[in-house]
Structure formats: structure tokens, C-alpha cells
C-alpha positions as CSV (number, residue, x, y, z in Angstrom):
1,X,155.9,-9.3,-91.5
2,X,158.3,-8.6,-88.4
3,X,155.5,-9.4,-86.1
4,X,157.1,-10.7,-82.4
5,X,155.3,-14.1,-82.1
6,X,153.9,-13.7,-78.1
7,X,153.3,-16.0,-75.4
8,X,150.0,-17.7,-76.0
9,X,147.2,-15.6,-74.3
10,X,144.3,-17.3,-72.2
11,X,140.7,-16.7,-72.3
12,X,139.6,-16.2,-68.7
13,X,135.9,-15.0,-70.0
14,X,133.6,-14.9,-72.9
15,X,130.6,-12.7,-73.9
16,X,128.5,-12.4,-77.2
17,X,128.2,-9.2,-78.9
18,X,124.6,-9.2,-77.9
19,X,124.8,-9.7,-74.4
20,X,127.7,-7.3,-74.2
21,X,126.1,-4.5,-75.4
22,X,122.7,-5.2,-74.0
23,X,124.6,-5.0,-70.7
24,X,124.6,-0.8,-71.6
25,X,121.5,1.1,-69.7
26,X,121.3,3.0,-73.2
27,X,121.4,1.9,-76.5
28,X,121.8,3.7,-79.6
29,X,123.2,4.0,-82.9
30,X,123.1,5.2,-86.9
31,X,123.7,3.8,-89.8
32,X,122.4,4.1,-93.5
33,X,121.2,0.2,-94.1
34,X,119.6,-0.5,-90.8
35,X,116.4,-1.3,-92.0
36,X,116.5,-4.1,-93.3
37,X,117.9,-5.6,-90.0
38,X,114.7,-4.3,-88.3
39,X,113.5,-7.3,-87.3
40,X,116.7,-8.1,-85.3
41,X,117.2,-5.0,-83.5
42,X,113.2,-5.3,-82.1
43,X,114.0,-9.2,-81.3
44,X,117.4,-9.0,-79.9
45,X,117.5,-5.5,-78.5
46,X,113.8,-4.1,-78.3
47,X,115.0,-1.2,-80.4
48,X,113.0,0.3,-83.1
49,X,114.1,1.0,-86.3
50,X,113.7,5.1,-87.3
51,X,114.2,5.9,-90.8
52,X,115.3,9.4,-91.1
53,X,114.7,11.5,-94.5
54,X,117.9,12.1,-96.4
55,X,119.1,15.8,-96.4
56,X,118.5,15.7,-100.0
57,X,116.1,14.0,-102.2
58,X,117.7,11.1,-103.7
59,X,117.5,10.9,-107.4
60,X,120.1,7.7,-108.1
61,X,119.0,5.5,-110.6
62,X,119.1,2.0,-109.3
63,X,118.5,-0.2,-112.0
64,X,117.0,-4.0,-112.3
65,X,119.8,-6.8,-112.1
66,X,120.8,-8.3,-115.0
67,X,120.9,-11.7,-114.8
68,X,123.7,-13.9,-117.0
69,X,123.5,-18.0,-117.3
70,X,126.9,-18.2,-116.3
71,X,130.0,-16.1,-115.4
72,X,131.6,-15.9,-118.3
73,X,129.4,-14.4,-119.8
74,X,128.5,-11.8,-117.0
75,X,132.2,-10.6,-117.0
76,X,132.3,-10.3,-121.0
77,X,129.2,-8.0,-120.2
78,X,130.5,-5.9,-117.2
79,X,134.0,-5.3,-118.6
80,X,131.9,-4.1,-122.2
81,X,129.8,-1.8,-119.6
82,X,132.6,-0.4,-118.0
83,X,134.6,0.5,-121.0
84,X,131.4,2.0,-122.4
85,X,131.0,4.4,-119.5
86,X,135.1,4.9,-119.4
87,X,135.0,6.2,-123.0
88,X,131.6,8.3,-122.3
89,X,134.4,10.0,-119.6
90,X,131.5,8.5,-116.6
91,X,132.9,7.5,-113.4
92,X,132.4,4.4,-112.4
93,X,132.6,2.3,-109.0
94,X,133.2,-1.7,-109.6
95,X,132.2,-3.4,-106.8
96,X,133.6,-7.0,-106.0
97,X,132.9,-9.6,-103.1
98,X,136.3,-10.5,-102.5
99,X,140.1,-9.8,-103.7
100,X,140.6,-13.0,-105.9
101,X,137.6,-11.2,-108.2
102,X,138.9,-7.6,-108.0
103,X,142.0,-8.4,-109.5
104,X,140.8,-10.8,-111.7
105,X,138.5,-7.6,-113.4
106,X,142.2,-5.8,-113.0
107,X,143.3,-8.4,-115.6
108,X,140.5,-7.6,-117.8
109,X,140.3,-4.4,-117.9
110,X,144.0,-3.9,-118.5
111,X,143.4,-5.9,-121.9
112,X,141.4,-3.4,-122.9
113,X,143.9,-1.1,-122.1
114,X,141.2,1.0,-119.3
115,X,143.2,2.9,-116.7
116,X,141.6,2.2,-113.3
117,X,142.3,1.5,-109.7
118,X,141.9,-1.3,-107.3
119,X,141.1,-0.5,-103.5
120,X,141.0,-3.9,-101.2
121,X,142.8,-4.9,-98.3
122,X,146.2,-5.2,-100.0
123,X,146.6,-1.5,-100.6
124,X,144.2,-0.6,-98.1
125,X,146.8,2.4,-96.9
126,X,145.7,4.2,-100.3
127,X,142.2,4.2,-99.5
128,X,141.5,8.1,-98.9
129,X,143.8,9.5,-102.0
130,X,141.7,6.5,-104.5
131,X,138.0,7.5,-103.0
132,X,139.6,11.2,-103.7
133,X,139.7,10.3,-107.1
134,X,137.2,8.2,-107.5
135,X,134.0,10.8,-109.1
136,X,136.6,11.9,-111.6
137,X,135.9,12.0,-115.3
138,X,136.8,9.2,-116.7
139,X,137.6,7.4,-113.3
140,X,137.2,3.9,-112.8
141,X,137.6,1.9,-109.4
142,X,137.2,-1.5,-108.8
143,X,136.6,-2.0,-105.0
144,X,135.7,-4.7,-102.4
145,X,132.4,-4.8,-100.8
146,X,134.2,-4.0,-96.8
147,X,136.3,-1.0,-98.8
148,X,135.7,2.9,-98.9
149,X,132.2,2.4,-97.1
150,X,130.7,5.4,-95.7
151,X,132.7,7.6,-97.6
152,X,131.4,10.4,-99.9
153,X,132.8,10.6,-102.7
154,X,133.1,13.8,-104.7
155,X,131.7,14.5,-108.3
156,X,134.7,16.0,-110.3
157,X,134.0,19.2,-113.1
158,X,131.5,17.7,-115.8
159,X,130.2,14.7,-114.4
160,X,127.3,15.4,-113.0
161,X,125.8,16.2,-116.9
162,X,127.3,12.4,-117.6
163,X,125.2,10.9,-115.1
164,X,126.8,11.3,-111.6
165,X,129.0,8.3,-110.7
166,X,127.9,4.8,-112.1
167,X,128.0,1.8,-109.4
168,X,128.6,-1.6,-110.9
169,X,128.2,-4.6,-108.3
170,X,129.6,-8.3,-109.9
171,X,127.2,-9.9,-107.5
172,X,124.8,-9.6,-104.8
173,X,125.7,-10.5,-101.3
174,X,124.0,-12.7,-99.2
175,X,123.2,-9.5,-97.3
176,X,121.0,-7.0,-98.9
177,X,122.4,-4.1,-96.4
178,X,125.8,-4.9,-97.9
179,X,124.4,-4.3,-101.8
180,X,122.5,-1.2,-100.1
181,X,126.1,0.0,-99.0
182,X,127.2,-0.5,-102.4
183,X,124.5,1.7,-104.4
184,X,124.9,4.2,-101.5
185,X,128.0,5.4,-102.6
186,X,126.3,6.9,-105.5
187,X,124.3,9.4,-105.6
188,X,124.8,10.8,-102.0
189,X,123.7,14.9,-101.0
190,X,121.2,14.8,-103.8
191,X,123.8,13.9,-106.2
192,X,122.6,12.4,-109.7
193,X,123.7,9.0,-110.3
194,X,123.1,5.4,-110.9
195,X,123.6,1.6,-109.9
196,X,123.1,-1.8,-111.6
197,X,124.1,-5.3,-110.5
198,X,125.2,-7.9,-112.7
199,X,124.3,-11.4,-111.6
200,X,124.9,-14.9,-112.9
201,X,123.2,-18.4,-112.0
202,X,126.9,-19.7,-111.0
203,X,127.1,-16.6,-108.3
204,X,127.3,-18.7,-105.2
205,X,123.6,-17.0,-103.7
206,X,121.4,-18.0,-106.8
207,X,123.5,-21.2,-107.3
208,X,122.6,-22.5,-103.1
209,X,119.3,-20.4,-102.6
210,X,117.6,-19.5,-105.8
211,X,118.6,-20.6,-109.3
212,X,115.8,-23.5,-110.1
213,X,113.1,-20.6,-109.5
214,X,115.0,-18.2,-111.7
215,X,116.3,-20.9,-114.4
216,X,112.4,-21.5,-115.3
217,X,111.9,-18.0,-116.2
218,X,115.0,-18.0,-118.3
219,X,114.2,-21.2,-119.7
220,X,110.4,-19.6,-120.7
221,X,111.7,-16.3,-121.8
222,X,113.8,-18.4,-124.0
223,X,117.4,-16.5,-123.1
224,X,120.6,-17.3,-125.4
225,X,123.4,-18.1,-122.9
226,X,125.2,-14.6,-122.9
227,X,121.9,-12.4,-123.5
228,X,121.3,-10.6,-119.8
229,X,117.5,-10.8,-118.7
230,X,116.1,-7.6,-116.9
231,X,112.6,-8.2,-115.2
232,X,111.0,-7.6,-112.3
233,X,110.1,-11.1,-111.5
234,X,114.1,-12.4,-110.9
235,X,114.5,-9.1,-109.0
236,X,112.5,-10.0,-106.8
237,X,113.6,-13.9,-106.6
238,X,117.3,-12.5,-105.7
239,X,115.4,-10.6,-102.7
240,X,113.6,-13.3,-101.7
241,X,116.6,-15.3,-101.9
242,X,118.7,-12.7,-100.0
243,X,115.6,-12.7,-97.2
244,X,116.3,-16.6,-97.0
245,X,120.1,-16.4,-96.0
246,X,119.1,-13.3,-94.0
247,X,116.9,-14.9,-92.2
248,X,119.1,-17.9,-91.7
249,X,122.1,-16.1,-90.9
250,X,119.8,-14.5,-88.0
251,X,118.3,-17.9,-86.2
252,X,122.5,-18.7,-85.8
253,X,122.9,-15.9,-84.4
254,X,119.6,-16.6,-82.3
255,X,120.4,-20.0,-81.3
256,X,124.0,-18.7,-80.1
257,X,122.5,-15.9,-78.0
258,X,120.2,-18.4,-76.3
259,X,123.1,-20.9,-75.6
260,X,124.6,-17.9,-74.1
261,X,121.4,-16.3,-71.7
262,X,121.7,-19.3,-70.0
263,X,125.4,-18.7,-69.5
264,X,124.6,-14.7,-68.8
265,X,122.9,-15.7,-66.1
266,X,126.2,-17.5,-64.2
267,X,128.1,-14.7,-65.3
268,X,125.9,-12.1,-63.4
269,X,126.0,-14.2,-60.1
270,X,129.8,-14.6,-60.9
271,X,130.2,-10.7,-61.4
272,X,128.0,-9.6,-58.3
273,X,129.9,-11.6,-56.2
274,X,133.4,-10.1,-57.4
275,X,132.4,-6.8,-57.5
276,X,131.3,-7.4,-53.9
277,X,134.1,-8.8,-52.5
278,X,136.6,-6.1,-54.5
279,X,134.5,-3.4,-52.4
280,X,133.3,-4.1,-49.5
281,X,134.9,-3.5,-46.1
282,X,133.7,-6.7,-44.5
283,X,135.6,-8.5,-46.6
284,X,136.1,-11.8,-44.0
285,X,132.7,-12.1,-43.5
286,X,131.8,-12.1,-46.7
287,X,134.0,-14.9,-47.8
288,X,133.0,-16.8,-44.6
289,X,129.1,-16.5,-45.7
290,X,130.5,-18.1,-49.0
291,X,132.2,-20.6,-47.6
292,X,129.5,-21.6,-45.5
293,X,127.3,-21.9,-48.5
294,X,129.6,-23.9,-50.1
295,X,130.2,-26.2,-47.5
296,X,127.0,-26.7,-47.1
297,X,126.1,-27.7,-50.9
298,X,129.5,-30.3,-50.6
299,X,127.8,-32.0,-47.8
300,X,124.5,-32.2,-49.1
301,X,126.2,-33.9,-52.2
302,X,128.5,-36.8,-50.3
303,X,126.7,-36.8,-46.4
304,X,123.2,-35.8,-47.4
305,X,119.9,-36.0,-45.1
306,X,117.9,-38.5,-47.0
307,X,121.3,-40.7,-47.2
308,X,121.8,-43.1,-44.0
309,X,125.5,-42.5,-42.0
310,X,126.8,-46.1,-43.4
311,X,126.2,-44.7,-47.1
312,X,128.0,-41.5,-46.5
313,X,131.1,-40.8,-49.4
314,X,133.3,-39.2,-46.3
315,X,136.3,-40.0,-48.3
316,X,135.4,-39.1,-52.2
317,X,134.0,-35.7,-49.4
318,X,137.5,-35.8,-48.2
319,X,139.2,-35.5,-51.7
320,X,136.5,-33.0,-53.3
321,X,137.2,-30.5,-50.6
322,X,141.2,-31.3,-50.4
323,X,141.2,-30.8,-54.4
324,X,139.6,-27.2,-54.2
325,X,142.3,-26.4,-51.2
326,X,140.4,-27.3,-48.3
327,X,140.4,-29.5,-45.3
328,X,143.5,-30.4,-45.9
329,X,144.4,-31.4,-42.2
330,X,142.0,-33.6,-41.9
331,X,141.9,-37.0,-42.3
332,X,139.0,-39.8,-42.7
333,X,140.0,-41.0,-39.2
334,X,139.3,-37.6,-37.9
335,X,135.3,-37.6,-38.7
336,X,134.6,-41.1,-38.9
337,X,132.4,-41.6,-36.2
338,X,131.3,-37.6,-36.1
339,X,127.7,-36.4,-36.9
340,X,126.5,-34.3,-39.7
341,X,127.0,-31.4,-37.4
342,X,130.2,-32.2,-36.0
343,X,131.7,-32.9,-39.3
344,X,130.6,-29.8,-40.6
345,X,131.8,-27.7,-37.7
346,X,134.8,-29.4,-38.2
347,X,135.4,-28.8,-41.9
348,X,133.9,-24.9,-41.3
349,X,136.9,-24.7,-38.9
350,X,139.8,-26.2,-40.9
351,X,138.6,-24.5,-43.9
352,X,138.2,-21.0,-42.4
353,X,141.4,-21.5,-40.9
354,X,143.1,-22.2,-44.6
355,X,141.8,-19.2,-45.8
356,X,144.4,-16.1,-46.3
357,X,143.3,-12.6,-46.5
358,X,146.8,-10.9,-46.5
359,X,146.7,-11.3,-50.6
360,X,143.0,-9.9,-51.2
């Protein structure tokens, strides 16, 4: 790629994305599939979720999954549907979870000799002149799930009296804000149009969280291996499966952000006391107080009260304070026979004396 290979960098400090933006005095933001994530913004944040009414009523037709006994099948059904709506002259949006399955459908669809377009991260530098394109009369774009989000795209002469633009998802996501995204692209400014996701027991979501469910309604209904199924009842077991990653996805992200209060808390002490020293004008005195304090917790460590003199660690003292730079000039010899008091005036001295402020 021509990239220069750098020197290696090093982390000096970490921060969750939590923590990092809770750090802001306000905090604010929009998006179109925040509510589902409700719960998280009130739990992490303390921020409500407002749902504002959409400039136009929304008429899109979002239509119950159909549901396929394998993938095989589900493909045979969504390259059929595609062609259908591509010789009606119906746009249509493909949506794909990743780019091994957008350019498999590629394949497909050019052996059925469809004209389309692929937008994922290979031709990413395309992006604006394909969404351009994409509510065109018989248009048909096959995109990843991360691609052309947010963007409107623009019903071409005619096809609002086909339908609008058809979205076609190949999956769900583990996410229901990402399917959300998906159908969004349809039927946006009180445009018609209309979405459908075609699902299959092998998808990797049914196959982890919610097949066994799903395969006894199947298996009562009946269903030949490539006839799709369309009822309500394995709607809403894809949901509820979708709630369960959801909700596991968010007790990671939960356990991470407790590992890490605990760590917030050292990094606040950390960051008070560099901001202080980088600004104050008593800058000696400040360090001194440190020093002090650290002293002080050293000692109580190797020469504590409730230890007797003949049990003091004077030496592992000694190296402790020698391998943080301190004390250096003096030797076991030189506090041998001192008291707490002396010892510690004595260290105080030496290490206040080893201190340079010319470079601060």
C-alpha cells in the first residue's frame, strides 16, 4: 500500500469511551435508532431517550421476515425477488453483513444477467456517485450494513408509482438498531417504500440464540425445506433473540466500565495533581508536600510504628527509595542506629536535595 511502517508507538494512558465522554459537563446527541439502546444511555449516562416525530409521516412498508431452513434456499429466494422487482423497473437496496456475502450475491446476480452495483469497503471512494444512483428505475445495489448509512437517497422519475425503493436485508444483525438503519434508507421525507428481511436457520443469530424455538414452529407448520414462512410468532422470536445478544453485548460493556471506575478514580487523583503542578506558581512546594507524603507511606511500609527497630527492612527501604531515584547518598551505615525521626529527616533531606526543578 506505500504505507511507511513507523516506530512502534506507546500507550502512556487509557480511557473507555464511557468514561471519556462522561468526563463532558454536557452531553448530547441524535441519531435515528437510538431507542432501542434506551436502556443504556439511562444506565451508563443518565440520559433519556426523546423520540422526535419524523418531518413526514412515514408510510414504508416493512414487511414480516421470511424465514428459510437453510441458506441455500434463502439466496435462491432473494436473487428470484430481486430480479422480480429489477424487471418491474423497482429499485432496490440489498443489504449484506459483510463483503464475502456482497460479492457472493454479485456472482448471482450476474448469472442472471441483472445490472447492479456493489458499495463496501473495497470501493468505498464510489460511495456518493452509487447512493446517487441508487432510487433509480431499475436500480439495484447491493451494500454492506456500515455502508451509505445516513444517507438519503433520491427517488428517480416513476418510481414512486412502483413502490418507492425496495430494501432487501440477507440477515438480521445481532443489533436491531443496525436492521433499523437498514429499513431507514427507505422510505425517508414521507417517501413510499418498503423493506423485508430474508432469514435462514443457518444465519449465525438464529443458529447461537434462537433456532430450536423457531425450528418447532417450522416443524408444526409443516414447511418444505425451500418454502419461506411469514408469521408473526418467529418475528418476534428473531426480536427476542436480537434482545438476548443485545442485552449481552451490554453487561460486557458493563463489566468493562466497572473494571474501569475503579481505574477512573486513580486517574482523577493522577490528573489533579498534574494539572496542579503544570500551573501553579509554587511549584517547589508543591512537590515537597508530595514528597513528604510519599516518604511517609515508604516508611510506614519497611520502618512502621507497630514494627519493633530490630524488625525494621532499612535495607529492602534503602533499595525501594534508591530504585525510584532517591536517597541515593545514603547508605545502611548512615541510619543504622538513627530513630524513626532521624531517618526520616534524613531521607526528607537527601531526597529534596535530588530533586531538579530547572527541567519542570
Amino acid at each position: 500500500e506505500g504505507v511507511e511502517v513507523q516506530k512502534g508507538s506507546q500507550t502512556f494512558a487509557k480511557i473507555t469511551l464511557q468514561n471519556f465522554f462522561r468526563m463532558y459537563n454536557k452531553l448530547a446527541g441524535m441519531t435515528g435508532t437510538a431507542e432501542t439502546e434506551e436502556e443504556e444511555f439511562v444506565k451508563i449516562y443518565d440520559m433519556p431517550v426523546v423520540v422526535v416525530p419524523t418531518n413526514e409521516p412515514m408510510i414504508r412498508d416493512d414487511m414480516a421476515d421470511l424465514v428459510f431452513t437453510n441458506k441455500e434456499a434463502k439466496y435462491k429466494a432473494v436473487i428470484k425477488e430481486i430480479k422480480a422487482r429489477y424487471d418491474k423497473g423497482q429499485p432496490v437496496l440489498v443489504g449484506t453483513a459483510d463483503i464475502e456475502n456482497s460479492e457472493m450475491l454479485s456472482r448471482e446476480l450476474k448469472k442472471v444477467k441483472v445490472p447492479h452495483e456493489v458499495l463496501n469497503a473495497k470501493n468505498h471512494e464510489r460511495e456518493a456517485d452509487i447512493i446517487k444512483d441508487a432510487g433509480q428505475k431499475k436500480s439495484v445495489t447491493i451494500a454492506t450494513n456500515m455502508a451509505g448509512r445516513g444517507t438519503d437517497i433520491v427517488l428517480g422519475d416513476g418510481v414512486v408509482e412502483l413502490g418507492g425503493l425496495h430494501v432487501l436485508g440477507t440477515e438480521r444483525h445481532e443489533s436491531r438498531r443496525i436492521d433499523n438503519q437498514l429499513r431507514g434508507r427507505a422510505g425517508r421525507q414521507g417517501d413510499p417504500g418498503s423493506s423485508q428481511f430474508y432469514v435462514s436457520l443457518e444465519d449465525d443469530l438464529l443458529r447461537l440464540f434462537g433456532s430450536d424455538k423457531i425450528n418447532g414452529i417450522l416443524d408444526k407448520l409443516g414447511v418444505e425445506e425451500d418454502q419461506p414462512v411469514e408469521h408473526k410468532l418467529i418475528s418476534n422470536s428473531i426480536e427476542r433473540a436480537q434482545q438476548k445478544v443485545e442485552g449481552r453485548n451490554f453487561d460486557i460493556r458493563k463489566a468493562i466500565l466497572e473494571y474501569d471506575d475503579i481505574l477512573n478514580k486513580q486517574r482523577e487523583v493522577i490528573y489533579d495533581q498534574r494539572k496542579t503542578l503544570l500551573t501553579t506558581d509554587e511549584l517547589e512546594e508543591k512537590i515537597a508536600g508530595m514528597l513528604e507524603q510519599l516518604l511517609d507511606d515508604v516508611m510506614e511500609m519497611f520502618i512502621s510504628e507497630d514494627l519493633h527497630p530490630d524488625e525494621w527492612d532499612l535495607e529492602g527501604m534503602l533499595e525501594y527509595l534508591n530504585g525510584i531515584g532517591l536517597a541515593k547518598d545514603i547508605s545502611l551505615a548512615d541510619i543504622d542506629t538513627k530513630t524513626k525521626a532521624e531517618i526520616k529527616e534524613k531521607i526528607t533531606l537527601s531526597s529534596l536535595g535530588s530533586v531538579s526543578y530547572t527541567h519542570l
